[in-house]
C-alpha positions in Angstrom: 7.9 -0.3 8.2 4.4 -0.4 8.0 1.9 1.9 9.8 -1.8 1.9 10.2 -4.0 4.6 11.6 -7.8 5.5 10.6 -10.3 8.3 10.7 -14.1 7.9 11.2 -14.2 6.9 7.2 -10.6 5.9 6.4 -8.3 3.6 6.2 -4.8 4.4 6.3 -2.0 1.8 5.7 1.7 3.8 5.3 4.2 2.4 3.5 8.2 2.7 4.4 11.3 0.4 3.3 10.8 -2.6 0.6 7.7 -3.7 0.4 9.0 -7.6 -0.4 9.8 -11.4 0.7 11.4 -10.6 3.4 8.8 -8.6 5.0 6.1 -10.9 4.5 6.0 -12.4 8.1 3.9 -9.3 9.1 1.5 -8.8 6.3 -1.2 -11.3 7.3 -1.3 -9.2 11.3 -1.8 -6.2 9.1 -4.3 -7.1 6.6 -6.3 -8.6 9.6 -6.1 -5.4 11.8 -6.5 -3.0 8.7 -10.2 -5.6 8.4 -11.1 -5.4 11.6 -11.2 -1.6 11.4 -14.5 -1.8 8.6 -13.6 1.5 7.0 -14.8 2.1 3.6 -11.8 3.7 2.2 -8.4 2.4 2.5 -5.7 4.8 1.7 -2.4 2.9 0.9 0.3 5.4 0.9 3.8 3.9 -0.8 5.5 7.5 -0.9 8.1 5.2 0.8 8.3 2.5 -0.5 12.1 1.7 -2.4 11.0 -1.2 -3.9 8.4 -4.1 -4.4 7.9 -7.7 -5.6 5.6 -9.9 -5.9 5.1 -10.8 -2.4 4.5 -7.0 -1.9 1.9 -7.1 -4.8 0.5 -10.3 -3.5 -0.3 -8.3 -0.5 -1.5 -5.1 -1.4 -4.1 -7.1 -3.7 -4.9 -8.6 -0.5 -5.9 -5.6 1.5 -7.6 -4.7 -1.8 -9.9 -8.1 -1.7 -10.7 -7.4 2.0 -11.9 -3.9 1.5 -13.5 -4.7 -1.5 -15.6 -7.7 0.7 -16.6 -4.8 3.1 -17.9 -2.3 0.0 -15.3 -0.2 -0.3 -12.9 1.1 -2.5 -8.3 1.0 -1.6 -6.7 3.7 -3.3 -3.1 3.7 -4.1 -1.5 6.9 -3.2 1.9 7.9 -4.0 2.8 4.9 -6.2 5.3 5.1 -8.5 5.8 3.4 -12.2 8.1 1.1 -11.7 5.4 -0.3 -8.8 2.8 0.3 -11.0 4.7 -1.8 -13.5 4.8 -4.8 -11.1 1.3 -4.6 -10.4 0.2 -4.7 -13.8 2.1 -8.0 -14.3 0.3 -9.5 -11.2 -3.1 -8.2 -13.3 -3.9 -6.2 -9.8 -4.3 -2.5 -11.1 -7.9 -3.5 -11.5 -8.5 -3.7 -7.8 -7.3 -0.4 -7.2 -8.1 3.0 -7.8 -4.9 5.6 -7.8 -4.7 9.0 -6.4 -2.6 10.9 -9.8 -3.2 14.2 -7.7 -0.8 13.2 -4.5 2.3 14.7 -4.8 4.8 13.2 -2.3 6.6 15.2 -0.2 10.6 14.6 -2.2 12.4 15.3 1.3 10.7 12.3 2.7 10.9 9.9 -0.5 14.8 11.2 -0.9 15.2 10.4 2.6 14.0 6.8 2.7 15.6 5.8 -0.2 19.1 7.1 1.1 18.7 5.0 4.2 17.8 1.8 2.0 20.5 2.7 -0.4 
């Protein structure tokens, strides 16, 4: 699952579920709405994300590259290592600035990793 929503200045693109292959049918309509709303800051959020590939790094890189066209900034919130790790094998941390002070909130993490268990 994948949800957008913005305030006057941000941004905000909420992860849930595996962020992989065999969600990649819906990542170009998101990277061209999360575009077309010309924020300066995009917030990822991946507090629910249970797992990533390539295809997931591939596309977080590219809403990275489109903000970055526009001026601004995408800051990773909520990531965790083992995401962090894939991203740093892509060579992608560079596009991205992360948000160390976010704490998740553990019921909602727990919870969507149960469900994808």
């Amino acid at each position: 699952m994948i949800e957008i929503s913005a305030s006057a200045s941000t941004a905000t693109v909420t992860i849930a579920g595996d962020l992989d292959l065999a969600e990649r049918a819906q990542f170009p309509e998101v990277t061209a709405r999360v575009s077309g709303l010309r924020r300066q800051l995009l917030v990822i959020d991946m507090c629910g994300v249970t797992f990533m590939d390539s295809t997931g790094a591939a596309f977080l890189m590219a809403l990275a590259d489109a903000s970055a066209k526009r001026g601004g900034a995408a800051v990773l919130r909520g990531i965790s290592d083992r995401e962090l790790f894939v991203l740093d094998i892509c060579g992608a941390l560079g596009l991205f600035r992360i948000d160390a002070d976010h704490a998740c909130d553990a019921s909602r993490r727990s919870s969507f990793r149960r469900l994808n268990a």
